[in-house]
N, C-alpha and C positions, 0 to 999 in steps of 0.2 A: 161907815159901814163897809166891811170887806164886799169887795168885789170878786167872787170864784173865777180864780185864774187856771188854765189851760195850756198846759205844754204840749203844743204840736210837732211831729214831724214831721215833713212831705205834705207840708202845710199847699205848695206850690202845684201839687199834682192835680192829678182829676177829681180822686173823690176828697184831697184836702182843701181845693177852690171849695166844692161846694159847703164842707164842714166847715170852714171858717165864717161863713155867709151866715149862717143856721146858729153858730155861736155868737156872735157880735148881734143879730137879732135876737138873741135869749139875753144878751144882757152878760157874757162872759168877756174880761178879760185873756185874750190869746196872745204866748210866746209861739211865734211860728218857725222853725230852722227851714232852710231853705239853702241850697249850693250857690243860688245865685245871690252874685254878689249887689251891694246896692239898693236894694230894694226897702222903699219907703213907703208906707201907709199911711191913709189919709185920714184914718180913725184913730182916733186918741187911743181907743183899746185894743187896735193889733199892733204888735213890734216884732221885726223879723231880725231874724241874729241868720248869723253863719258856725257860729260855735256854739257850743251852752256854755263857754267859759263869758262870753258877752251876757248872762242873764246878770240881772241887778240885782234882783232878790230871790229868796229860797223859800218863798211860799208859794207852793204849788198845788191845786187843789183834786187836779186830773192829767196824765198826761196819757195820750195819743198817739201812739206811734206807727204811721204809713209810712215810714218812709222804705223807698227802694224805684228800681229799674224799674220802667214798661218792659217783663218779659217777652210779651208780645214783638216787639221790636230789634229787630235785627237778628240773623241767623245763629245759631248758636255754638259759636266758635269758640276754640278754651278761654281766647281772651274777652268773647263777650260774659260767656259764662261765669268767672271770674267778676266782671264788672255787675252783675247781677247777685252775687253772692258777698260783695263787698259793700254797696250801697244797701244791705239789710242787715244783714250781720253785722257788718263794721259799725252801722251807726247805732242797732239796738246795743251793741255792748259799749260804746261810750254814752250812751243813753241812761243805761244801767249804774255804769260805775261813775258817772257824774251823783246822780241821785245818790251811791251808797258813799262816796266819798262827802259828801254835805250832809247826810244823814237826811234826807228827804223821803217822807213814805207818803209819796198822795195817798187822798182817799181809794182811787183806784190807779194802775195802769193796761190800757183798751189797746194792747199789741197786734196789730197787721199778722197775718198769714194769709193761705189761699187753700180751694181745695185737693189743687196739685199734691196737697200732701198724703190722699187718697192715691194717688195713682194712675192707673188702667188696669181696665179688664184684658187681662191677654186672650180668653176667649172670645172677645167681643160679641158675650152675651148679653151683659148687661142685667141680670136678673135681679140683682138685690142692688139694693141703693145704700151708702154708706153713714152712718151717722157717728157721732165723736168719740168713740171707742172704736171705730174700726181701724186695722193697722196701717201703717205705713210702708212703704215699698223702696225697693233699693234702682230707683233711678232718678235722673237729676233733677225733675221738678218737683218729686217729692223728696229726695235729701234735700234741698232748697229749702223746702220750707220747716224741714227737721233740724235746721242749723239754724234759721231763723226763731223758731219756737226754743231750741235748746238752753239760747241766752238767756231767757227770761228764768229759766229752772234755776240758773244759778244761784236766785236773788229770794230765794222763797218768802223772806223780811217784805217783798214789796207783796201788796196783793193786785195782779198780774190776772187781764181776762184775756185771753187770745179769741181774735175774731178771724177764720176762716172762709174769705171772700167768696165767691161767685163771680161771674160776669156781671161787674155791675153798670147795667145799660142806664144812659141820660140822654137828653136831645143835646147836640153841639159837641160832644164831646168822648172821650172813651173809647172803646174797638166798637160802639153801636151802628157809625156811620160808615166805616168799611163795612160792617155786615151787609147791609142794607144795599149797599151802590150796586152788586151787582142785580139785584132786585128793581131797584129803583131803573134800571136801564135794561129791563127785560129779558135780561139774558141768563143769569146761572139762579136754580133754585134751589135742590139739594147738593149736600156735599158729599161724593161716593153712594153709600146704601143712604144715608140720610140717620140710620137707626144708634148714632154715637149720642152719648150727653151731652146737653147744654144746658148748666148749671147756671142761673142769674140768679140778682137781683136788681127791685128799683132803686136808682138810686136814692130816693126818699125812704126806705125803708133800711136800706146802710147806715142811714143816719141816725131814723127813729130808733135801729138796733143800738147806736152808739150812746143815744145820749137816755135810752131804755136800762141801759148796764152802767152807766153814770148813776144816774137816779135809784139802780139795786144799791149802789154804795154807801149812798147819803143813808140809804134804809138800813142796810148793815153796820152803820156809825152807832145808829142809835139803841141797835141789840144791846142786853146784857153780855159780860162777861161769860153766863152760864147760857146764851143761847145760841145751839147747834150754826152752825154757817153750814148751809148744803145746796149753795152757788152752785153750778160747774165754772171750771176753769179755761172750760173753751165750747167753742157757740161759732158753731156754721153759720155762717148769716148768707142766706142762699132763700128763694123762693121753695112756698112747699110744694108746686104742681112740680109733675115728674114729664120734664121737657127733651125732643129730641132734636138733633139739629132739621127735621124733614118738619117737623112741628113749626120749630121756629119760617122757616122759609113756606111754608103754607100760611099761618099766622099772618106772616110781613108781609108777605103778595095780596094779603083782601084787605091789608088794611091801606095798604098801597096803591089797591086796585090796579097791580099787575100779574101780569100771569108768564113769568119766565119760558124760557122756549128750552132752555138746555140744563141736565146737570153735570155735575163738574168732577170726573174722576179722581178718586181718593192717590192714583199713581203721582200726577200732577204733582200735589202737594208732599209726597213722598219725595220726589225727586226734587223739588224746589228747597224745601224747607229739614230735609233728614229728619234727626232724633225730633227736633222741634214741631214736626207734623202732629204729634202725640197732643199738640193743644186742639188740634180740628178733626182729628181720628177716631180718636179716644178720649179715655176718661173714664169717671164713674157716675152714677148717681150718687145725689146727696142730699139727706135730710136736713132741715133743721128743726130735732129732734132737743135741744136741751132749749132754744127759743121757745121751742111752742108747749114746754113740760109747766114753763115759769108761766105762760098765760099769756106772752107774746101775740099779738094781732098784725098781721101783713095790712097793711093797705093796696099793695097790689100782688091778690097772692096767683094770679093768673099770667100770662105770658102777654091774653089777650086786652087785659087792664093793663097791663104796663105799657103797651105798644100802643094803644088809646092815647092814652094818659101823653105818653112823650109823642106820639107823632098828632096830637092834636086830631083825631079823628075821631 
């Protein structure tokens, strides 16, 4: 009996530790790509390559593609920026053209982006909240994610769902545990006004989103020739409560049971971090609007269930 095999990339990262965990528990065979080298598992059904020219076989039944930079990390200089734009794009497009050079059409491909590709509100009003039709903007975290989306157009042969991140909070891991410290250690609670977006989700619900659009595939296998496909082709996967970062730090302090003494002016991070401040400044709100059209269910569709949920309280 085949076993549904799974091409990963960024198998190694945050939210691909935990999809590999979730996969091997469901019973999938995972190809994991990974930079680092050496790396041996101790399950018969993960094997981690460095290339895709190392896969053995050309049945693929889903492939997943996260890979890329913690934007978060490191200031953003041409040459990081560069390295950010090279670890997504460079590998969705040998990602691509491996599949189209072998002739491989998984059932599906589930491609990484983020919400950066929204923008910011330059009034920093924040009035309307963005959902998958809204446009794209001409700075670098959203061309970022317009050049990482772009690769997939080329391929139209494959059927390609883009998934547009959130902050996706977990206990141990991810930007959750910077956010928290200065909380945790009583001192900063909002950021500047407090009244900027902050877009999540749980990580458990990242996943359910994943392997929720997996499972649309299996079901669009089984259509007829003659019946309509009216999927979307991309899916914010973001929580649907409408969060601000003064929320989130009210949230985190009672569930923390502390009560911060100071907030943290928005000049600070202006002058620390330049253009890159636009991750803690700004931003937009963002639906998800084509998840919850198809009948999608959150499991933690609140800030205050999530922070339960992971901080154990």
């Amino acid at each position: 009996m085949h076993q549904a095999t799974v091409l990963l990339t960024g198998g190694s990262g945050f939210i691909g530790t935990h999809l590999i965990k979730e996969l091997l528990a469901q019973d999938f065979k995972v190809i994991s790509l990974s930079r680092k080298a050496g790396r041996v598992s101790k399950s018969p059904h993960l094997t981690w390559i460095q290339s895709f020219d190392e896969m053995k076989h050309d049945r693929i039944d889903y492939v997943i593609n996260l890979a890329g930079e913690s934007i978060g990390q490191g200031r953003w200089t041409a040459t990081r920026k560069q390295q950010l734009i090279e670890s997504r794009v460079n590998t969705t497009e040998l990602l691509y053209e491996y599949l189209h050079q072998r002739k491989i059409f998984p059932k599906c491909i589930i491609s990484g982006s983020a919400v950066g590709y929204y923008g910011i509100d330059e009034t920093e009003m924040w009035s309307s909240a963005c959902d998958e039709q809204s446009p794209a903007q001409a700075i670098f975290m959203s061309e970022l994610c317009q050049r990482w989306e772009h690769v997939t157009a080329l391929y139209p042969e494959q059927n390609t769902q883009i998934i547009r991140l959130g902050v996706v909070l977990a206990a141990g891991g991810g930007i959750l545990p910077q956010m928290l410290r200065p909380i945790q250690m009583n001192l900063v609670s909002k950021i500047g006004h407090g009244r900027q977006p902050l877009v999540w989700v749980h990580i458990q619900d990242a996943i359910r989103a994943i392997f929720y659009l997996m499972k649309q595939a299996d079901l669009s296998v089984l259509q007829t020739e003659n019946t309509v496909n009216v999927r979307q082709a991309v899916y914010n996967v973001v929580a649907p409560e409408r969060t601000t970062q003064a929320d989130f730090a009210i949230v985190a302090a009672r569930q923390l049971n502390k009560k911060p003494m100071f907030n943290m002016p928005s000049v600070i991070f202006k002058i620390l971090l330049g253009e890159q401040a636009q991750l803690i400044l700004n931003g937009q709100f963002v639906k998800p609007s084509a998840l919850l059209a198809q009948g999608f269910e959150f499991k933690f569709p609140t800030l205050k269930q999530a922070l339960q949920d992971i901080l154990g309280t």
